[in-house]
C-alpha positions in Angstrom: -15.4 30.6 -6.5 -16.0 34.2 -5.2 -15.6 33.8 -1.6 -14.3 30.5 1.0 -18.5 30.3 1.4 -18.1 28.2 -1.5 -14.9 26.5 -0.9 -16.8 23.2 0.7 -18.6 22.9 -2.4 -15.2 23.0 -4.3 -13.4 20.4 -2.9 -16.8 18.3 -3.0 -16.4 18.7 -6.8 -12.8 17.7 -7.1 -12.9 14.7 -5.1 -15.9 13.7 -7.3 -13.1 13.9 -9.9 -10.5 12.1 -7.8 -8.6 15.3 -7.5 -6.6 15.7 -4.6 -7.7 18.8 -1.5 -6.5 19.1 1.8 -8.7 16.2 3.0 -9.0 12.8 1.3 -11.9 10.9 1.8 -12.8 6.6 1.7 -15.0 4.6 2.1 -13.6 0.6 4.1 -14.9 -1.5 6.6 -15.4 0.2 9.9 -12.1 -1.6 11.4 -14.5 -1.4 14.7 -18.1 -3.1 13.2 -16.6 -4.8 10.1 -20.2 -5.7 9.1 -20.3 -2.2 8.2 -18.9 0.5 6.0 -17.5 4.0 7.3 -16.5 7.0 5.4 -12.6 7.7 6.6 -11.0 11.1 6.5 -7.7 11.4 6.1 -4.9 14.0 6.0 -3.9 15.0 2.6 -3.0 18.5 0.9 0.4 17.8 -0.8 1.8 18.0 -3.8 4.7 16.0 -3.1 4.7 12.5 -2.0 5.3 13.2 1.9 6.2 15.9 4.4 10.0 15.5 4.7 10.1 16.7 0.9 9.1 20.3 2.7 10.7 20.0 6.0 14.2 18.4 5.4 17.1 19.7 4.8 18.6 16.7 3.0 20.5 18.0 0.1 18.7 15.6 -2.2 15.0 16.9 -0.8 15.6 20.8 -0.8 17.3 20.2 -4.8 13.7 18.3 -5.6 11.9 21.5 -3.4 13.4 24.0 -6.0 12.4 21.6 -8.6 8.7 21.1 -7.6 8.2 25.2 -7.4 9.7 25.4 -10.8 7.0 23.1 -11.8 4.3 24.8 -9.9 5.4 27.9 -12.1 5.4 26.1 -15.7 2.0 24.6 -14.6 0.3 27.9 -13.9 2.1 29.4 -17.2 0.9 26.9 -19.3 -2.6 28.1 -17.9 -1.8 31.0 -19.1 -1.8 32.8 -15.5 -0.3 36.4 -14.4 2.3 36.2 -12.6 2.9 32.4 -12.1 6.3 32.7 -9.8 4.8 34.0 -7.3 1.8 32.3 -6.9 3.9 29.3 -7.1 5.8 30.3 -4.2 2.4 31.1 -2.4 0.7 27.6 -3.3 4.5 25.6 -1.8 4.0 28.1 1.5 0.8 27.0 1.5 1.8 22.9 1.2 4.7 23.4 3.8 2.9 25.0 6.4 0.4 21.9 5.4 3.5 19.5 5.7 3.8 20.9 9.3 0.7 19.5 10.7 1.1 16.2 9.3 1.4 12.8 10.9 4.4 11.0 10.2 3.9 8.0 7.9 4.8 5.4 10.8 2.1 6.7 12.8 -0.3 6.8 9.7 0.3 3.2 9.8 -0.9 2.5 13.4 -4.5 1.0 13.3 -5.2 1.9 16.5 -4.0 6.0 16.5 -6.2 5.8 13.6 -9.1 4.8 14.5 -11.3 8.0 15.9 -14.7 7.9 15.4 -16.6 10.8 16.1 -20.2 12.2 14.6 -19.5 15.3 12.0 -20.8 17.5 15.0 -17.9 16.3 16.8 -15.3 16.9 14.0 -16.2 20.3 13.5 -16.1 21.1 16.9 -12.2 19.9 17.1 -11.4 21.3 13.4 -13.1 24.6 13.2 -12.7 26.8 10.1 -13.7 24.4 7.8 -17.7 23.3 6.3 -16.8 19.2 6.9 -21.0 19.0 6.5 -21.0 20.8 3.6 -18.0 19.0 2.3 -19.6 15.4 3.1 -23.0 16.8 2.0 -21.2 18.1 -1.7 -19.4 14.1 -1.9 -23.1 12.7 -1.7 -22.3 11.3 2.0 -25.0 11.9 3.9 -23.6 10.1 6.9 -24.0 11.3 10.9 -20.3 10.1 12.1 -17.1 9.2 10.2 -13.7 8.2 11.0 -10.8 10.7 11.1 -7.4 9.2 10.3 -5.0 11.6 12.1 -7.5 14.3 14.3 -4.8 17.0 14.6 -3.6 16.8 11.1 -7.3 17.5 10.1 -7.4 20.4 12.6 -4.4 22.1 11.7 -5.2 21.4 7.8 -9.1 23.2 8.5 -6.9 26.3 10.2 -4.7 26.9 7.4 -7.4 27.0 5.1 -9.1 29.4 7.1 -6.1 31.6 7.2 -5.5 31.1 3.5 -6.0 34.1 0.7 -8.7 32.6 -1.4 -6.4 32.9 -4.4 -3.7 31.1 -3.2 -6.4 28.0 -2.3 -7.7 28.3 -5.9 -4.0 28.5 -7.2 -3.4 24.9 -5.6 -6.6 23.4 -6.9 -5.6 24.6 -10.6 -2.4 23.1 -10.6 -3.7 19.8 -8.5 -6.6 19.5 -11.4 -4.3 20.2 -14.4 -1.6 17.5 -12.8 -4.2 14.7 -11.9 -5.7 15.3 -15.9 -2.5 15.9 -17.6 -2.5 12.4 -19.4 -5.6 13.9 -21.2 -4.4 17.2 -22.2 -2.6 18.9 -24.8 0.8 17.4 -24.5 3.2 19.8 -22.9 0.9 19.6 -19.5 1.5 16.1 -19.7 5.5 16.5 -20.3 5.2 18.7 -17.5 3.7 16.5 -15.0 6.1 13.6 -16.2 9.2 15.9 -15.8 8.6 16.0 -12.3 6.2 13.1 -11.0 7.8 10.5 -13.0 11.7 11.6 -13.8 12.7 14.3 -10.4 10.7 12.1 -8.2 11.5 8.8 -9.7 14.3 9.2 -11.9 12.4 7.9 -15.5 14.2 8.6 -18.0 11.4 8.6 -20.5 7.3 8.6 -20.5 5.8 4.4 -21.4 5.1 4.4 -25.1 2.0 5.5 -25.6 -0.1 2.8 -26.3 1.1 1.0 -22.9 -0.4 4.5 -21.6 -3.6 3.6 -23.3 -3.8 0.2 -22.1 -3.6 1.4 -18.4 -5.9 4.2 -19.0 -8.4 1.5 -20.1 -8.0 -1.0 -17.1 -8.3 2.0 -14.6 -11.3 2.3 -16.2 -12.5 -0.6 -17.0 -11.0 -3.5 -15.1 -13.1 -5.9 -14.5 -13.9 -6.2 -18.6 -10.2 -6.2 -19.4 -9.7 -8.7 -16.8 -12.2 -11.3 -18.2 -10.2 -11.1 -21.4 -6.8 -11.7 -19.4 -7.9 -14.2 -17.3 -9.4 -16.4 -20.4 -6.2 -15.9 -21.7 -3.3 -16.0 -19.8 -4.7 -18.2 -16.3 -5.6 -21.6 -17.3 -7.5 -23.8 -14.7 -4.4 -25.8 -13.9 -2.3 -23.1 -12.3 -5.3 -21.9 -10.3 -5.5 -25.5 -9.2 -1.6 -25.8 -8.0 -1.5 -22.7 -6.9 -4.8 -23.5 -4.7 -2.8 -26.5 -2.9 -0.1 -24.6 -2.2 -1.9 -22.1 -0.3 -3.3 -25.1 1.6 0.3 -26.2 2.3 1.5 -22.7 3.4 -1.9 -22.1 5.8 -1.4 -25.5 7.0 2.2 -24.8 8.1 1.0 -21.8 9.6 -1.3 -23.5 11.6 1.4 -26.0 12.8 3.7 -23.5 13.6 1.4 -21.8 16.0 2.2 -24.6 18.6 5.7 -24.3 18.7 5.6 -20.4 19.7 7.3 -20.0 22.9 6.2 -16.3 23.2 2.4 -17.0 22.7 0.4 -18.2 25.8 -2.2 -21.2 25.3 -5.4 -19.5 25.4 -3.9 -17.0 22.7 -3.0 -19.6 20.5 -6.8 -21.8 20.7 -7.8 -18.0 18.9 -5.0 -17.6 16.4 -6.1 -21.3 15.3 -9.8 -19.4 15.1 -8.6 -16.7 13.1 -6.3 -18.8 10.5 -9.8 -21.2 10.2 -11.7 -18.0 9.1 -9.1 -16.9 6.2 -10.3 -16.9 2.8 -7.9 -17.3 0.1 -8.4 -15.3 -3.1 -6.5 -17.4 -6.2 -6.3 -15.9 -9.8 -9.6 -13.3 -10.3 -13.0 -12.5 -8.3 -16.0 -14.7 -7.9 -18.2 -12.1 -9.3 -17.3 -9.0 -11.9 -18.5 -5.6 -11.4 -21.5 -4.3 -13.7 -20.0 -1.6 -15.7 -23.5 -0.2 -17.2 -24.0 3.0 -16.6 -20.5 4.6 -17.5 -20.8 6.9 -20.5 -17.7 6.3 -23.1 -17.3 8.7 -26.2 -14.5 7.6 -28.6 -14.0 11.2 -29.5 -14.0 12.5 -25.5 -10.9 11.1 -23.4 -10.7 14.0 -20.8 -14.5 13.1 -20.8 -14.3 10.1 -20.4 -11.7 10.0 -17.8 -13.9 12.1 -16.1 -16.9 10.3 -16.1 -14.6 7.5 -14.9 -13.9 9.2 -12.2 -17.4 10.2 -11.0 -18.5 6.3 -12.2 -15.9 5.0 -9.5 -17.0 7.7 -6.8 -20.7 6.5 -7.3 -19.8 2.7 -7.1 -17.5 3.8 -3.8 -20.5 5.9 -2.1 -22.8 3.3 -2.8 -20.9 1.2 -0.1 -22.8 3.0 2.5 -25.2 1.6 4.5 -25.0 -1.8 2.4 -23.6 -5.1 2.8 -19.9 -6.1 2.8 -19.1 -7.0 -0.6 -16.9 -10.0 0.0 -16.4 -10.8 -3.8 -14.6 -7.6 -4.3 -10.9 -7.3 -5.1 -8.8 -4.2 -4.7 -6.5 -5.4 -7.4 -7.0 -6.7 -10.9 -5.9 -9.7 -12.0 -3.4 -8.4 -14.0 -1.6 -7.1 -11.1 1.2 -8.5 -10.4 1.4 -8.3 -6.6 -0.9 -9.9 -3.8 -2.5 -8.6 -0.5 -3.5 -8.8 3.0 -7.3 -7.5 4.4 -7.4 -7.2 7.6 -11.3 -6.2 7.8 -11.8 -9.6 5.3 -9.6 -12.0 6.9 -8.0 -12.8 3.2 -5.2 -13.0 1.4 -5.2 -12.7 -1.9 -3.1 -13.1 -5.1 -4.2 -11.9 -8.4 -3.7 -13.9 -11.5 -0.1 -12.4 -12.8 1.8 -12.7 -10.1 1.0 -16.6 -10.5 3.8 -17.2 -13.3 7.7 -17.2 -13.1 9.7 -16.0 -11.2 7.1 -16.4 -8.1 5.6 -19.4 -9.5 5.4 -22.2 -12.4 3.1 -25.3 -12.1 5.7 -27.3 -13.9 8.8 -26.4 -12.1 10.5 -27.5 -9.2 8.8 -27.4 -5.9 11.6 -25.9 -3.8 11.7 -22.7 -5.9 7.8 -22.5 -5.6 7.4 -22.6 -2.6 10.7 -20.3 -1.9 9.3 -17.3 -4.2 5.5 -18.0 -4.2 5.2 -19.9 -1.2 7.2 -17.2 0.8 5.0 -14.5 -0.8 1.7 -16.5 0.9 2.9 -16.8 4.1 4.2 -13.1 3.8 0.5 -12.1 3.1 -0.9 -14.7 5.7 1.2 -13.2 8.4 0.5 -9.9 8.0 -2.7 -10.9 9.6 -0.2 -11.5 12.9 1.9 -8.7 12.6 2.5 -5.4 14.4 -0.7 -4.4 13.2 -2.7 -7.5 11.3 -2.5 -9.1 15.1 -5.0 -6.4 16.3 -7.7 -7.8 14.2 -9.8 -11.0 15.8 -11.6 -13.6 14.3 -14.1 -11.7 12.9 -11.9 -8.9 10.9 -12.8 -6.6 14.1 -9.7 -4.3 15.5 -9.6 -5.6 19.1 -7.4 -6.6 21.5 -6.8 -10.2 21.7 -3.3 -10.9 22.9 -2.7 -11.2 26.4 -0.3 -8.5 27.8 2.2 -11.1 27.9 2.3 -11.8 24.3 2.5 -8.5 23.3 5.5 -7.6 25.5 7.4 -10.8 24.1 6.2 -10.1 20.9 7.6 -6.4 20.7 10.8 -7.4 22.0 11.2 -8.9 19.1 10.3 -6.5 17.1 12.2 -3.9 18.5 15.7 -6.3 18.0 14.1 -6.6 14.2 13.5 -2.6 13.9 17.4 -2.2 15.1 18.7 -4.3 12.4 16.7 -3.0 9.6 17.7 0.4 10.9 21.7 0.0 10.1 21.0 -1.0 6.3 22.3 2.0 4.2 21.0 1.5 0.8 21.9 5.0 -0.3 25.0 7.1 1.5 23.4 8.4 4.7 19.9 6.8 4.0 19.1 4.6 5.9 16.0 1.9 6.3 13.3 3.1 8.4 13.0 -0.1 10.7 10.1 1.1 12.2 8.2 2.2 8.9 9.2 -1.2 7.0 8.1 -3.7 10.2 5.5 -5.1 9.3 6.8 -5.8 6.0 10.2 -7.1 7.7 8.0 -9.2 9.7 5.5 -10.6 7.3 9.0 -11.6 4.9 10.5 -13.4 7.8 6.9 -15.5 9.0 6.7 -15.7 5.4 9.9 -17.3 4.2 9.7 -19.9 7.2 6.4 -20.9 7.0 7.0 -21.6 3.3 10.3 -23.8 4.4 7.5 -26.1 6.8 5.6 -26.1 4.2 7.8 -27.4 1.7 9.4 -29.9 3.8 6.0 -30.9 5.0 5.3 -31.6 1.1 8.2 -34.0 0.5 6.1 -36.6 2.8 9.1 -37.6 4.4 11.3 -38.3 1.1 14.6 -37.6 0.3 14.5 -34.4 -2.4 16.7 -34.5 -5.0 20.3 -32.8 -5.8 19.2 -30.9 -9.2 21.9 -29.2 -11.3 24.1 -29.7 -8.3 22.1 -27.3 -5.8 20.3 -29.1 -2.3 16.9 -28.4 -2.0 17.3 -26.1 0.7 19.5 -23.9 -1.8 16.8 -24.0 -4.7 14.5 -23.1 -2.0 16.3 -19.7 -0.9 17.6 -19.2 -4.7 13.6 -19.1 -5.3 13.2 -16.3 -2.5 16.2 -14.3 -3.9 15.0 -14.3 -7.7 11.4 -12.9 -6.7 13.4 -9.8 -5.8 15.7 -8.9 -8.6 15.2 -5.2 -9.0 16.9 -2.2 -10.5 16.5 1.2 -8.3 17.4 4.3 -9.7 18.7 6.5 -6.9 15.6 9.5 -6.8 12.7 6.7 -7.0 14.9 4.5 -4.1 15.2 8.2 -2.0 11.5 7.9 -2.6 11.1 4.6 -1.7 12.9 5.3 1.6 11.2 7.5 2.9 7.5 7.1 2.2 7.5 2.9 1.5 6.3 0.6 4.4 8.5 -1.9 2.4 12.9 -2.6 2.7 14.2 -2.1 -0.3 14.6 -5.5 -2.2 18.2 -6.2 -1.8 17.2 -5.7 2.0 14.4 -7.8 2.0 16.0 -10.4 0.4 18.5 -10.5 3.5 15.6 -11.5 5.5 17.3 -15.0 5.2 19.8 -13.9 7.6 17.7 -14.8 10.2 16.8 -18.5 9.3 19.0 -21.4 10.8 18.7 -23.6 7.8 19.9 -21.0 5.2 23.2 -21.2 6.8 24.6 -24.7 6.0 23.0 -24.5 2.8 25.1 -21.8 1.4 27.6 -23.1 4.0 28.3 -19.2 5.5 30.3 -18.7 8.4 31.4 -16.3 10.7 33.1 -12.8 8.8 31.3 -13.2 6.1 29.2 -10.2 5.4 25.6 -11.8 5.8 26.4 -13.6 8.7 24.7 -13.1 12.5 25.4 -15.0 15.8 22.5 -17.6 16.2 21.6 -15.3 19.1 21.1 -12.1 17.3 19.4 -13.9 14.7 15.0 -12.9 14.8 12.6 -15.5 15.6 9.1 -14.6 16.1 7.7 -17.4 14.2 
């Protein structure tokens, strides 16, 4: 690149390549005409995982600061640049100055402050200093609007680059491209990216052997093909078949419980019934696999082929455009052990691995089902009626559909939730961000109740039985507290505080605090350290 003429172009390339540039770019549903697909633009730029790392002054995050510009140095030395210092401490200017204009990750999470549609016309009116035509134009998106995530964080990012020496853009491009390839290049790039990325930021110890490197280098790739092999192997038809009643149960429950809401008014109600009728529940693996063809794969050629991955995945993505919803798709592979809510889709869904002990066994008892994966359905299925799932209708469209009434009752709630997520201290000084976490606070609360109707709803009316001298009700919550055994190591939990919309698990797992029925099965009383008043316990569902 000889002059910022060409820098459009650039960052067209990299994101080709899935590397990172001061915007980010997807393609989703338009949240506003879900029938459709929308190229979103978002605010992006850093090399670190969020702008507190830059702006704090937290011991802990100006220690990982100096650690991250040492880094930025070995990277550009092992490129064999002049003079690496201090264009490292040019390209950390640069991402600070970028930290500045960003949005704060609890308003990244409002669906509503981001949703601003405007034609590309539009956009480069409000963030001059930047080709965004030539940008979408370079990506292959020839599209006449697009949705920008957070407006002034795209403004202020198009100034800076304006302003920025050419060098020091190219500087942060080098070391953004050698870090996204490292895995594929000589080693000591890739010990270099792991020094930071996985042991400063996360505390690792060590690097995954390297074949478990390989086998996630393949399924990135190729997921869908290593997921045909998995699922023939590891999900018989049985447990996709238990595992479909119980999401019955649970959406039954859901639906029962949406009577008994004090805080909801009637007519509210007849369209939450609507909504929870128009849910479709992913079990196991997709309906349909993705055709692969196409993708060029040379044994001898692994920075190739990542490559090619890369642009094979940004071709598939672009190809969105203008098309039909692809309802079959997943965003997970069935190997994943973890589930989801889409809004846009009205779904839940749970891939495959996450359908075995601890969350769930076919053959075991029913209490600890439905406490670990029954809790885990109704967590997903509430998200749909959370903070933010609740501003989708029906239809997957962002809308308003509460009456004024609800929502003010509703928040309340919320707000006496945020306050008591807000005085957990996981780490000395750090606490939970109970705004950040809500709807994740929220969705384990719904969750773990619904899951309790459910369960007692399955016993038909008959007496459970006392099994290795433990109720029912206390296999039920031993279920929810085993699905969140965890070991944290204290950088990747400083991580996890301040960027994850999730409580840590410990924290989650004292959810229960808020249920009636937990209490006289583990018989707690007043002074002991779990216990709240009955009127400072939650109840929004």
């Amino acid at each position: 690149m000889k002059s910022k003429a060409e820098l459009d172009a650039l960052y067209a390339q990299a994101n080709r390549l899935g590397i990172g540039g001061p915007f980010g770019m997807y393609i989703g549903q338009d949240d506003k005409a879900p029938e459709n697909y929308a190229l979103t633009l978002f605010q992006s730029g850093l090399g670190m995982p969020d702008r507190d790392y830059y702006l704090s002054n937290d011991a802990k995050l100006v220690e990982t600061r100096a650690k991250y510009l040492q880094h930025l140095t070995n990277v550009l030395t092992l490129a064999g640049e002049a003079n690496a210092a201090a264009r490292a401490k040019a390209v950390l200017d640069l991402e600070t100055k970028i930290a500045r204009v960003h949005w704060t990750k609890t308003d990244s999470r409002d669906a509503n402050k981001t949703y601003n549609k405007m034609t590309v016309a539009e956009l480069s009116k409000k963030a001059p200093g930047f080709n965004f035509k030539g940008l979408l134009s370079g990506i292959g998106a020839n599209v006449d609007s697009l949705i920008v995530a957070q407006p002034s964080a795209v403004a202020g990012e198009a100034a800076i680059v304006a302003k920025a020496p050419i060098g020091v853009l190219k500087d942060q491009l080098l070391v953004q491209s050698l870090d996204g390839y490292s895995a594929y290049l000589p080693s000591a790039f890739d010990k270099e990216s792991f020094a930071f990325y996985g042991n400063t930021l996360n505390g690792t110890p060590e690097q995954e052997a390297r074949w478990k490197r390989g086998v996630d280098f393949t399924t990135a790739a190729l997921g869908d093909d290593v997921s045909q092999l998995y699922v023939a192997k590891y999900f018989p038809p049985e447990t996709k078949a238990a595992a479909d009643q119980l999401v019955k149960n649970v959406i039954a429950a859901m639906d029962r419980r949406i009577d008994t809401l004090e805080w909801m008014a009637p007519e509210t109600k007849v369209k939450a019934h609507a909504k929870l009728a128009a849910f479709t529940p992913k079990i196991g693996y997709p309906s349909q696999w993705r055709d692969m063809n196409g993708l060029q794969i040379d044994r001898n050629d692994v920075l190739g082929n990542a490559m090619r991955s890369a642009e094979f995945e940004h071709a598939y993505e672009l190809g969105k455009l203008g098309g039909p919803i692809r309802r079959w798709e997943w965003g997970m592979t069935p190997m994943t052990i973890n589930a989801y809510a889409n809004f846009g889709m009205i779904e839940i869904v749970f891939p495959a691995a996450i359908l075995q002990p601890p969350f769930f066994d076919p053959n075991a008892d029913p209490a600890v089902n439905y406490g670990g994966i029954g809790a885990v359905i109704g967590h997903e299925l509430s998200h749909h009626f959370d903070d933010q799932g609740a501003k989708y209708d029906s239809t997957g469209k962002l809308i308003d559909w509460w009456t004024p009434g609800d929502t003010k009752a509703f928040t309340s709630r919320l707000d006496k939730l945020e306050q008591q997520y807000n005085a957990y201290e996981p780490l000395p000084g750090k606490h939970v961000n109970g705004k950040l976490t809500m709807g994740e606070n929220v969705a384990d609360l719904a969750g773990l109740t619904v899951a309790h109707d459910a369960y007692i709803a399955s016993l038909g009316g008959k007496e459970p039985p006392v099994i290795d001298g433990m109720s029912a009700d206390q296999r039920f919550y031993l279920g929810w507290a085993q699905v969140w055994r965890r070991n944290y190591r204290e950088a990747n939990l400083l991580n996890r505080l301040l960027t994850d919309p999730h409580s840590p698990s410990p924290q989650r797992t004292d959810i229960v605090r808020n249920m009636d029925p937990w209490y006289p099965a583990y018989n707690v009383q007043q002074g002991q350290k779990l216990y709240l008043a009955p009127a400072d316990r939650v109840r929004i569902w």
